[in-house]
C-alpha positions in Angstrom: 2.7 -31.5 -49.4 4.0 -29.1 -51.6 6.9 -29.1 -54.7 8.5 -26.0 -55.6 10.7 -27.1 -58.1 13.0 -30.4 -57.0 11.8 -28.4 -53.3 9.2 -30.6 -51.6 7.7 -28.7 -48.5 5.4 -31.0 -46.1 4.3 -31.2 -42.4 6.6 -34.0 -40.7 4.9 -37.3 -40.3 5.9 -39.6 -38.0 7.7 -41.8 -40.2 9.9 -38.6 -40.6 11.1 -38.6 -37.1 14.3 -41.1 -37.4 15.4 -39.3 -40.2 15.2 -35.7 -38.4 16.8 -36.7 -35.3 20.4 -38.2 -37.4 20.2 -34.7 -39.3 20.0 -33.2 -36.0 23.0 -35.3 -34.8 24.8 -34.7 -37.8 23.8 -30.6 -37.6 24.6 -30.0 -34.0 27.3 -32.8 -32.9 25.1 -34.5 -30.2 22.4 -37.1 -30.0 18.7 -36.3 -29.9 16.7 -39.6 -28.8 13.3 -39.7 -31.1 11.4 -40.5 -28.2 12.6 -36.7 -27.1 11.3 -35.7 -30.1 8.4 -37.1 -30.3 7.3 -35.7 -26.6 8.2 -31.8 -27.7 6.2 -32.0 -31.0 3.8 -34.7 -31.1 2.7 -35.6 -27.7 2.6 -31.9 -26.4 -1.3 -30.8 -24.9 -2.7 -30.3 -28.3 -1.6 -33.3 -29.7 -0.5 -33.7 -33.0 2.8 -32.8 -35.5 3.0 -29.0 -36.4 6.5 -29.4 -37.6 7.7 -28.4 -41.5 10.7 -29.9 -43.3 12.1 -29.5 -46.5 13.4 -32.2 -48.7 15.7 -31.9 -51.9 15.5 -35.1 -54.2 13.4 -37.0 -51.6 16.7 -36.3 -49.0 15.3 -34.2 -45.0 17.4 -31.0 -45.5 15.7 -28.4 -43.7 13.8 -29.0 -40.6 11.6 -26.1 -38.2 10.2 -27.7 -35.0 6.8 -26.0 -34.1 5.3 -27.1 -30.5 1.9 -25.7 -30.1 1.5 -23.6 -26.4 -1.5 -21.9 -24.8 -0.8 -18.7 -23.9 -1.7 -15.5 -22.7 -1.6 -13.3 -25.6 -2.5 -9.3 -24.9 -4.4 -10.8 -21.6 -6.4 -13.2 -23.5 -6.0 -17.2 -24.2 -4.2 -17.6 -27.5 -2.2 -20.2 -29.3 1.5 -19.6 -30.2 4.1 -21.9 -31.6 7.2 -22.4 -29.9 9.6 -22.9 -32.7 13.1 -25.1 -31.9 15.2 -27.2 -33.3 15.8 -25.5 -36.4 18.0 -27.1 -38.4 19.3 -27.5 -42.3 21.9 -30.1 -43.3 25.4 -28.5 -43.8 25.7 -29.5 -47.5 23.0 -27.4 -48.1 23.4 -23.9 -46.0 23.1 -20.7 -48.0 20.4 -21.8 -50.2 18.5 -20.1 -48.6 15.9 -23.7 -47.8 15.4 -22.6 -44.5 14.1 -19.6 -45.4 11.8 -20.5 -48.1 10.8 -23.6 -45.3 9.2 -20.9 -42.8 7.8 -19.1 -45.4 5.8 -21.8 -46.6 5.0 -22.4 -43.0 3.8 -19.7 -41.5 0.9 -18.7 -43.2 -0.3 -22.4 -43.2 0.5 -21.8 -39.2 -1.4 -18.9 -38.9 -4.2 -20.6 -40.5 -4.3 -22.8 -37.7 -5.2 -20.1 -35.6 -1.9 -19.7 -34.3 -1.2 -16.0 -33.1 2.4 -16.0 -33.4 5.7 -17.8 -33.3 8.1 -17.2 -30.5 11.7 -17.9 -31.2 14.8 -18.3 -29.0 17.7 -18.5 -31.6 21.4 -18.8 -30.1 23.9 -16.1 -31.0 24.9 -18.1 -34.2 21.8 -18.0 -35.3 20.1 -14.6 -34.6 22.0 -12.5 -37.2 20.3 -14.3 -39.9 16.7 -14.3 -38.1 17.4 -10.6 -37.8 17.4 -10.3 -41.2 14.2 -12.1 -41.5 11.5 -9.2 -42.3 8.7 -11.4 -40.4 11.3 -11.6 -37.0 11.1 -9.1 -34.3 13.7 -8.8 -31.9 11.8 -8.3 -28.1 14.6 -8.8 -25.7 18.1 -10.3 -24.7 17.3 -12.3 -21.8 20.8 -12.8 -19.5 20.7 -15.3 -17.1 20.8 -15.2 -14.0 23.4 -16.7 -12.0 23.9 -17.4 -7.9 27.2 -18.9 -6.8 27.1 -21.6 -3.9 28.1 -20.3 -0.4 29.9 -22.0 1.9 31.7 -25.8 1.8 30.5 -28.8 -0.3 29.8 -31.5 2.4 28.1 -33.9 0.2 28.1 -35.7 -3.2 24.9 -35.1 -5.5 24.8 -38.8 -5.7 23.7 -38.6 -1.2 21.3 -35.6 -1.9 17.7 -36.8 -1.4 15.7 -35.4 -4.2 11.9 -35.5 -5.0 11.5 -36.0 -8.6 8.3 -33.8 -10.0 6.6 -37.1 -10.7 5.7 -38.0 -7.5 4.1 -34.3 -6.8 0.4 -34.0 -6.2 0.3 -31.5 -9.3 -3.4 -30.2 -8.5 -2.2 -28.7 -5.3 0.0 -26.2 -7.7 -2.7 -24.8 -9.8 -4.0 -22.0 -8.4 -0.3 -21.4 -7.5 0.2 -21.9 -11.0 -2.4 -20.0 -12.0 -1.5 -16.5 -10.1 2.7 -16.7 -10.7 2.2 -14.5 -13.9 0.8 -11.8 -12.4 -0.4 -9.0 -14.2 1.9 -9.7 -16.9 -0.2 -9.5 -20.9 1.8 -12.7 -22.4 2.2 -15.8 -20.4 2.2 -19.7 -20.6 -0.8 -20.6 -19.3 0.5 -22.9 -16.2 -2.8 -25.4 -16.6 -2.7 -28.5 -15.1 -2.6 -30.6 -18.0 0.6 -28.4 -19.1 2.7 -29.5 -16.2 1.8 -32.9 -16.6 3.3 -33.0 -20.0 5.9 -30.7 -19.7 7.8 -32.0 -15.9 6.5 -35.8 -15.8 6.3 -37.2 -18.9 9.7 -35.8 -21.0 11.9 -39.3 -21.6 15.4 -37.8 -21.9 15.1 -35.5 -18.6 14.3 -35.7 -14.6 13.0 -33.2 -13.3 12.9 -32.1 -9.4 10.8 -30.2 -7.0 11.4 -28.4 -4.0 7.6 -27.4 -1.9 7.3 -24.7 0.6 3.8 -25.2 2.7 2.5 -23.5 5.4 -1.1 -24.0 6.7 -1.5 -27.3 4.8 -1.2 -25.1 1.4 1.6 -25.0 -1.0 3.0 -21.5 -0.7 5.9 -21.6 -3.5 7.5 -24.1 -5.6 10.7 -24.3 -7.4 11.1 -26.3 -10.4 14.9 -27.4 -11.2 17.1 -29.6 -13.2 20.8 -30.8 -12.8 22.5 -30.3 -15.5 24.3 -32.5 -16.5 22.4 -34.8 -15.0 25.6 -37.5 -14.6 27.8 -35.0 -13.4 26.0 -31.9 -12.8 27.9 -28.7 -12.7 24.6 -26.1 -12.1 21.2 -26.1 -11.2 19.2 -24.9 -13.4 15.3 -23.8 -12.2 12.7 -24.1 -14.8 9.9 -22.8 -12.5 9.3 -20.9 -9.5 5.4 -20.6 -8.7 4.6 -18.2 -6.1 1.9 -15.5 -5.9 3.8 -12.3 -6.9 2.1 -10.8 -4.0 2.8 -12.8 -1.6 5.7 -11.6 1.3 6.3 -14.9 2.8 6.9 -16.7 -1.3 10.3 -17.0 -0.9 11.1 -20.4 1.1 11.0 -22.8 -1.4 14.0 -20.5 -2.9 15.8 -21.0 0.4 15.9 -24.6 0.7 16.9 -24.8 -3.5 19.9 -22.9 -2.5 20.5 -24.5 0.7 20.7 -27.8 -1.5 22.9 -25.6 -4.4 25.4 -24.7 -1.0 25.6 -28.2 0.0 26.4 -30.0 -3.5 28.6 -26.9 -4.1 26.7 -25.9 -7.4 26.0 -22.1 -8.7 21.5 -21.7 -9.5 21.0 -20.4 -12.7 17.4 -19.2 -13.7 15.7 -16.3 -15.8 13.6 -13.4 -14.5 12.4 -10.2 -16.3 14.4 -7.5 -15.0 11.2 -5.5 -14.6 9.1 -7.9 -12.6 9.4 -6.0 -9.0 9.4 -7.2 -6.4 10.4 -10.7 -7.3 13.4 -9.6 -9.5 14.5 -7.2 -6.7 14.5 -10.4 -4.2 16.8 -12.5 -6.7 19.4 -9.5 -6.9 19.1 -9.4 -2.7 19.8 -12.8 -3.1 23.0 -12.3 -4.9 21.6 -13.3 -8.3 23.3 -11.5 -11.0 23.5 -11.4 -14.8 25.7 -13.6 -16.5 26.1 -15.4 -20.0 25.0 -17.4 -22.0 22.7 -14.4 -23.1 19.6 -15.7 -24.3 17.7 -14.3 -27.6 14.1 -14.2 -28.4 12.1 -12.8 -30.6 8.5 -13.1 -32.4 7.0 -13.8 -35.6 3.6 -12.3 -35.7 0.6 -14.1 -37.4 -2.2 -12.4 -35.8 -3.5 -8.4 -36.6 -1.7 -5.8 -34.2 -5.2 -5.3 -32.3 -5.6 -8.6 -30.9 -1.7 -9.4 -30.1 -1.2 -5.7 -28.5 2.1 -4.8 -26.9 3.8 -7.6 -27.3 7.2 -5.7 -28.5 7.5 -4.6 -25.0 9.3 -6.8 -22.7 7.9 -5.7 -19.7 4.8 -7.1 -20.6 6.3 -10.7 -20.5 6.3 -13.5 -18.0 9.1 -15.7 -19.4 10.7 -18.9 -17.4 13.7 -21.1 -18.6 10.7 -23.9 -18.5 9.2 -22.0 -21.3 12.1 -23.0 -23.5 14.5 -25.8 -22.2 15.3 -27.7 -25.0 18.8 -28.6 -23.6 
């Protein structure tokens, strides 16, 4: 804990946690359920609160969400923060808090031994990161959008779907494992990652969609109907395949069989200069559209060990990555 004047900067705590999910409600003008919270920074694979807030007369303010990832970093397993949920309360924008809040953070981050702090800020938000000198713009990510084919014949409600929790999840690791590529900056797909990230979320259910041949698992797709009540897309998180493979691309087949049956457009995100598999979405009639996604990095690490990473061709990058909605 630290004061700068009536500023007190700390690491939340968990007794912090109802008090950062009403400023969220009262920031954003929607809910956040603590035990959502809670899962994305606390209960993530390292385990722990990495989170900084800012309080003004012993009032929550200012608020930057830090969920610890293992990643690929230049080639090599690093650590990086994946920074959401950042948030100060309205009474007090243009103080400049926030700004003050990260830079008390990340040094203290980077003393953590995390390498760098990837961001995803909306298009509210990214003028002021821009302005940040420690943010670095690496791409505008579109996303990618499929419309359904044919007639609706069936309610989502009468769609059999195989929620992600009842996958045998070791069967997807070497799967897991090889979906990168040769790409320099990756989430590392472990085991223990998908766990947390597609079983164990409170707010969400996730689905699966396997395509085997052989008795192996030859590609998965990862998805999400969103809303979930009265869904209006699909949105795919993951699609594990070996980029090499020529025969990866039936699990996408039956996801948009399903998407052409319940009449919903497939929405999903794919560097434009991963060929082939980019080149088999646009064959597919995948095409840019909004909302156009933003992310950028906050280096902690020396240039030699992070390398390249303003180049985003470097990048493996999936909407699962991200995902807070």
């Amino acid at each position: 804990m630290v004061l700068e004047g009536n500023i007190e900067f700390s690491w939340v705590q968990e007794q912090d946690v109802d008090e950062i999910t009403a400023l969220f409600s009262r920031v954003f003008g929607r809910p956040m359920v603590p035990e959502y919270y809670r899962w994305q920074f606390r209960h993530q694979e390292y385990g722990g609160f990495r989170s900084a807030c800012a309080r003004v007369g012993g009032r929550l303010v200012s608020h930057a969400g830090f969920s610890p990832r293992e990643w690929l970093i230049g080639g090599s397993v690093g650590l990086v923060m994946a920074k959401h949920t950042s948030m100060t309360h309205p009474g007090s924008v243009g103080l400049g808090l926030y700004s003050r809040l990260l830079e008390w953070a990340n040094p203290r981050l980077a003393e953590t031994g995390a390498d760098m702090i990837l961001s995803w800020p909306n298009r509210f938000s990214h003028p002021m990161q821009r302005n940040r000198t420690s943010y670095e713009d690496v791409y505008q990510i579109p996303m990618m959008k499929r419309m359904p084919g044919g007639d609706p014949s069936s309610t989502p409600s009468s769609i059999p779907l195989t929620e992600t929790r009842l996958f045998n999840f070791d069967e997807w690791g070497d799967l897991a494992g090889k979906t990168p590529g040769r790409c320099l900056f990756s989430n590392v797909r472990t085991l223990r990652y998908l766990t947390w990230r597609y079983t164990q979320r409170p707010d969400t259910t996730y689905y699966a969609i396997e395509n085997r041949r052989g008795g192996s698992v030859r590609s998965v797709v990862v998805f999400k109907l969103y809303p979930a009540r009265e869904p209006h897309v699909i949105n795919v998180l993951e699609w594990l395949r070996d980029p090499e493979s020529l025969e990866a691309d039936h699990a996408l087949d039956q996801m948009e069989d399903l998407a052409a049956t319940m009449g919903l457009p497939v929405t999903l995100w794919h560097n434009v200069h991963d060929y082939p598999r980019h080149h088999v979405l646009e064959r597919r009639g995948y095409v840019p559209s909004d909302p156009i996604f933003y992310f950028g990095v906050i280096p902690l690490s020396d240039s030699e060990k992070l390398g390249a990473y303003r180049d985003w061709r470097n990048w493996y990058m999936t909407m699962g990555d991200v995902d807070v909605f």
